[in-house]
C-alpha positions in Angstrom: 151.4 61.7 91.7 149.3 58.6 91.6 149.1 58.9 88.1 152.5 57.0 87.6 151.0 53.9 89.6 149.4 51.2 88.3 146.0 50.7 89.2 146.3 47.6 90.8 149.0 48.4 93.1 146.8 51.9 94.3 143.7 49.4 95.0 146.1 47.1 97.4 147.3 50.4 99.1 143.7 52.2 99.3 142.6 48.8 100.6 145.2 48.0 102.8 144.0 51.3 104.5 140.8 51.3 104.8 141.2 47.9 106.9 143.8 49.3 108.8 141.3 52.5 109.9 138.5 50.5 110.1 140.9 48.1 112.3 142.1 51.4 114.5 138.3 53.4 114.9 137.0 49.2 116.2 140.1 49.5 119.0 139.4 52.7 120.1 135.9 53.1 119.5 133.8 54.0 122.8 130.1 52.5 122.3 128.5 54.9 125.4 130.5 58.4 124.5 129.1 61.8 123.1 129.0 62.4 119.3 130.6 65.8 119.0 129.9 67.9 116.7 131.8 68.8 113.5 134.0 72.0 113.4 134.7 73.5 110.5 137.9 74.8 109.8 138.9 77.3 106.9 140.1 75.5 103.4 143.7 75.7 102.9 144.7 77.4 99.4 146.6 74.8 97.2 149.0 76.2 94.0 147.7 74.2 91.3 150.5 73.3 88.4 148.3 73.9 85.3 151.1 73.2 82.9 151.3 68.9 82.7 154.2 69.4 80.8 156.3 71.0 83.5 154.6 68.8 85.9 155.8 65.7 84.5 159.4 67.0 84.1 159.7 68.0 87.1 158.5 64.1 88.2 161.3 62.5 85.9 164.0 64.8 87.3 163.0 63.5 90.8 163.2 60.3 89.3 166.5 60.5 87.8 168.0 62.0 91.2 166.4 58.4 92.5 167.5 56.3 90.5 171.2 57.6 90.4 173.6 54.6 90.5 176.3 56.8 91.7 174.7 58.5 94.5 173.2 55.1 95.4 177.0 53.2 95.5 177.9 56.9 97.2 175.4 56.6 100.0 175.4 52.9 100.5 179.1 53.1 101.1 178.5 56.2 103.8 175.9 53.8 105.6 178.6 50.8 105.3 180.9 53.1 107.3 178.9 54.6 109.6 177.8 50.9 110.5 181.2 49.8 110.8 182.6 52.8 112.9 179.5 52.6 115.3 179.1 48.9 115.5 182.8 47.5 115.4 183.9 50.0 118.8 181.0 49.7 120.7 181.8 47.7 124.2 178.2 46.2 123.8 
């Protein structure tokens, strides 16, 4: 699916990451404790999609179902509600 990106924006992301481990494994990182050793678990099968064709179609009907204005005004207006409903009544 990273295919659709441009390259730019999946460097910013893969970057932003790394730090953000690197920034995670320096927190928790004990200096004195035990390496342990690796376990190896059993490689889950994946279904490849061999057929590109079908793989893209299937991405531009999810994008479509996205980028729906209708369901977008649809939803929007079911949030608008809710908020109201819960917010307006409340005794906070």
């Amino acid at each position: 699916s990273a295919r659709f990106w441009h390259k730019h924006v999946l460097h910013d992301i893969i970057t932003a990451g790394i730090i953000m481990h690197n920034m995670i494994i320096e927190y928790k990182c004990d200096v004195d404790a035990t390496i342990e050793d690796h376990i190896e678990v059993a490689t889950p099968e994946v279904k490849m999609v061999v057929d590109e064709n079908t793989r893209f179609q299937e991405f531009q009907s999810r994008h479509r179902k996205i980028n729906d204005k209708e369901a977008h005004i649809a939803l929007r207006n079911t949030l608008t509600d809710h908020l109201w409903d819960e917010y307006t009544n409340s005794d906070n």
